[in-house]
N, C-alpha and C positions, 0 to 999 in steps of 0.2 A: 504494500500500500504506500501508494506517493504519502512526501510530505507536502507544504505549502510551498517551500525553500524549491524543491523540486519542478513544482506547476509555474512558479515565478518564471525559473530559468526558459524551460520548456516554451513558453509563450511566447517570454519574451518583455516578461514586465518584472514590475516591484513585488516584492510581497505585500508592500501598503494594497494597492492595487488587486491583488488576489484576495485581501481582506475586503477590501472595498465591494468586489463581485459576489462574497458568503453573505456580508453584514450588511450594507447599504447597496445593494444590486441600480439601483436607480442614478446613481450619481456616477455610473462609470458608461463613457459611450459603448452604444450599443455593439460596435463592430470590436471592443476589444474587448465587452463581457461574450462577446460569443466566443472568442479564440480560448478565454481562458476556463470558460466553461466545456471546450472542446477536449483540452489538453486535462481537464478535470478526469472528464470521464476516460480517455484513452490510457491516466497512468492510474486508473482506478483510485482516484484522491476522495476519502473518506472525511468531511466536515469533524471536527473535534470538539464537539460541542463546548467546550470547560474554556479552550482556548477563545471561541465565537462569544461565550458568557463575560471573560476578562475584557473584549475589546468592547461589546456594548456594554459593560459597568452596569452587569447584573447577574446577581449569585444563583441564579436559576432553584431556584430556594424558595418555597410559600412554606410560611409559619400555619399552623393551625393549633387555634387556641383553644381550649378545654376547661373550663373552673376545674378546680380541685374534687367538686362535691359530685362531679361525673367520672365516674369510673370506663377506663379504655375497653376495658374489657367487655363492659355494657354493649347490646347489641345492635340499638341503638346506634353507638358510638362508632364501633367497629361496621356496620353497612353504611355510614357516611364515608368513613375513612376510606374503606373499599374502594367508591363511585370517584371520591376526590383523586384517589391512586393511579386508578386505571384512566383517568382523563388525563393528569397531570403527563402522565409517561409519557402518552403520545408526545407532545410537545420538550421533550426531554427536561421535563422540570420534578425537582424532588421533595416531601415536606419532611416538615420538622414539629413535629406534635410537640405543643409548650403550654405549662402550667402557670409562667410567670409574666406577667404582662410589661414588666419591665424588663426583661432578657437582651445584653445587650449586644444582640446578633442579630446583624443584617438582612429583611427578605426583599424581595419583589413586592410581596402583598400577604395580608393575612385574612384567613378563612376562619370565625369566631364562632362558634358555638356555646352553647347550654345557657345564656347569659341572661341575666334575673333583670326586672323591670328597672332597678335602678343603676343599671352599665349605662345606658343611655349617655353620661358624664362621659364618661369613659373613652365611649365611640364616640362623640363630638372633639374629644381633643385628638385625635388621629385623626394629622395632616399630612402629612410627609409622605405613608405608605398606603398602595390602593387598599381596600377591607372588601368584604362581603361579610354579611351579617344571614349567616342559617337561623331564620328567625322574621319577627318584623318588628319595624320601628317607625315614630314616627321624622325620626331624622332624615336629610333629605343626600342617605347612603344607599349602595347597593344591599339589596337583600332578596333573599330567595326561604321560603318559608310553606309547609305544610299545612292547607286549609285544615286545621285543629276544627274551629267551628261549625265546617259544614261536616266535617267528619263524622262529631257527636250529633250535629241534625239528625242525618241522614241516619246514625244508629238507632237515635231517640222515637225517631220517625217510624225505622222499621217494627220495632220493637209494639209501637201502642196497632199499628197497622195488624199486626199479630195477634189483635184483643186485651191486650192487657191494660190496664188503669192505673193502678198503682205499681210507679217503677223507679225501685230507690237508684241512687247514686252512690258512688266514691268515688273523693275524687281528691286529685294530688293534691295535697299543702305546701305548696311551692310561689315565688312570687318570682313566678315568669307564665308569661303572657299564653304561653299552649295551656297552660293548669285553667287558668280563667276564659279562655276561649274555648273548651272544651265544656264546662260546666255554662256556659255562654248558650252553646248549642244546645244542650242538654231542653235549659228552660224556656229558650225561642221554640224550639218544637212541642214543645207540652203544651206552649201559648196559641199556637197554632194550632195545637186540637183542641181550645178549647177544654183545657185540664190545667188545674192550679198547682203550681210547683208548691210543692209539700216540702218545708224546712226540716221537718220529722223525719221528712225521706231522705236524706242527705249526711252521707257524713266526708268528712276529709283526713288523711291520714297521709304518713309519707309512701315513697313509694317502694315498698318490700313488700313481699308477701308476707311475712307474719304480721305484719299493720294493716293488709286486706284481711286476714284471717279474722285477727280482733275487731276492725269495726265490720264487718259483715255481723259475726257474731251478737255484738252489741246492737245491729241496727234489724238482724230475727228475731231478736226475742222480746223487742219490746215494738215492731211496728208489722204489722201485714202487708207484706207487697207479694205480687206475684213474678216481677223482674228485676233484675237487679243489671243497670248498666256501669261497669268497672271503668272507670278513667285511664286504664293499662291491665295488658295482658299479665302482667307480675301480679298485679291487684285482683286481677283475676280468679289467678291461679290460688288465692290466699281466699276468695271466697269460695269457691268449689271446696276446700279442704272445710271451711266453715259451715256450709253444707251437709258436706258428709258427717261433721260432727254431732249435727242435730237432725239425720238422720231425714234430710230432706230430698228425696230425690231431683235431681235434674236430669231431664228439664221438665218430669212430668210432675213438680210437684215446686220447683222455681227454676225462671228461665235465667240464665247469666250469660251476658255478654260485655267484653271488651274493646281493646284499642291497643294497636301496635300492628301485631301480623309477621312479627320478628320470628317466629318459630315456636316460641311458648305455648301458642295458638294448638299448634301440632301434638304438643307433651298431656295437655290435655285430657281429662277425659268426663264426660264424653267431650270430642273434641268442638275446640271454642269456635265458635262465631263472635269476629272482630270484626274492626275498621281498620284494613289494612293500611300504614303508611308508606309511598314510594321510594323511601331514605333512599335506596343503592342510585337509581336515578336523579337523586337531589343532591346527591355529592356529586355526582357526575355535571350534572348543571353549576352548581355552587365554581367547580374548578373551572368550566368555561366561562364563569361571569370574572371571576378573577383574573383572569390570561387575557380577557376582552377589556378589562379595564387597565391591565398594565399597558399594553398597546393601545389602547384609545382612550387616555386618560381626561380627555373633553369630553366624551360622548355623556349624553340624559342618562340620567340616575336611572338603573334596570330594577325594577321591585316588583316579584310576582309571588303568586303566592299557585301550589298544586296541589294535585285534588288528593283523595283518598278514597278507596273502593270498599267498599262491604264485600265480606267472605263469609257468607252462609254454613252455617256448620250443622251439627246435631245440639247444642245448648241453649237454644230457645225454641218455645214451643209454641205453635200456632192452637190460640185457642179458638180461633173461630172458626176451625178448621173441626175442631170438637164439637162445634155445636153445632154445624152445617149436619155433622154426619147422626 
């Protein structure tokens, strides 16, 4: 494999020149980016990326930031990281997963997750490097974020469509904006049928399962509902076992349904019907709004938000399907 030293000679130019043709193609006339790109491909000359990264004065490096109180291993976590990976590659760029917001190593751009309503400060003082925010805000930054609310709608929705009246909640005690957009949804769809959000119905807890376990628990034995919608498959997974405790069937005897669709859904049983989220696809988007923003650092602020799909399972039960027959 040629060097650059090599293609220089060959051609017939400088090495600035063969730099000029990799890095800035535009600024070298055209009849002498063709010779050098001739002489490229005949000595079989391989671009060096690391070399390409020193001359444009960038580390080919995106940071991705994580709170401490999110664990990598979370799954979650790890199908962002996935989508951002395999996009990044293409473009030969690599991350650098960081807990510390002050870290003081140079990226391209940082890709922010898990971050609580009050980073808003935070991300307002980040000027210097592009950001995307997996999330929304109402700063006027990039972000790319999981419709949480039409999520729990559309749960909320199928669920009373199913027959059912009384349909407790759990839901995460978190102060970031998917915990309240999700219980958001929750109570727009109840309002929508014409059903009073019941405060009785509702409890909040963090998010493990033995905190679904205990308030499921706590919210059978002193309320009657006939579904229970989990604000997470983990939360989930902790009221099915609380279920089982008090010897309540599911789904013939209460329906349980969540939100994620990470695989928990699967371990289940019987197995769950959730609201699936696109995470591997949203890191995959997140790293090209990142890479679009390092190259086109003027372009309109990109803020979308993607949907979530319902996956049908065996954990809820059509009652009017009981009473048709």
């Amino acid at each position: 494999m040629a060097t650059m030293k090599e293609v220089a000679k060959a051609a017939g130019v400088s090495i600035i020149t063969v730099s000029r043709v990799i890095n800035t193609p535009e600024k070298v006339k055209k009849e002498t980016r063709e010779k050098v790109l001739k002489y490229m491909q005949e000595l079989d000359f391989k671009t060096n990326q690391t070399a390409k990264a020193l001359v444009s004065n960038r580390t080919k490096v995106i940071h991705v930031y994580i709170p401490n109180g999110l664990e990598a291993a979370n799954p979650f976590v790890m199908n962002v990281i996935a989508g951002i990976s395999e996009e990044l590659s293409k473009s030969y760029y690599s991350l650098f997963l960081r807990r510390d917001r002050d870290i003081p190593l140079k990226s391209d751009g940082i890709i922010a997750m898990g971050l609580n309503k009050s980073d808003d400060e935070w991300l307002a003082n980040i000027n210097e490097t592009p950001i995307v925010l997996f999330g929304h805000t109402d700063l006027p930054i990039d972000w790319l974020d999981v419709d949480n609310k039409q999520g729990a709608y559309k749960m909320t929705d199928y669920i009373i469509k199913q027959g059912h009246r009384k349909i407790g909640f759990i839901g995460i005690d978190e102060n970031k904006r998917f915990a309240t957009d999700r219980l958001q949804g929750y109570c727009e769809a109840l309002h929508d049928h014409e059903m009073k959000v019941e405060n009785k119905f509702i409890r909040f807890t963090a998010n493990e399962e033995i905190y679904g376990y205990e308030k499921t628990l706590d919210l059978l034995t002193k309320e009657d509902v006939s579904a229970l919608f989990c604000s997470s498959d983990v939360l989930a997974l902790g009221a099915l076992r609380a279920a089982r405790t008090l010897r309540r069937k599911v789904p013939e005897e209460l329906s349980i349904a969540g939100f994620d669709g990470f695989g928990l859904d699967l371990l289940a049983y019987p197995a769950l019907t959730t609201m699936t989220q696109p995470v591997y696809e949203a890191g995959k988007q997140l790293a090209m709004m990142i890479l679009d923003r390092i190259e086109n650092p003027n372009h309109a602020v990109n803020q979308k938000m993607v949907k979530t799909s319902l996956t049908i399972r065996k954990s809820v039960r059509n009652l009017k399907a009981d009473t048709e027959e």
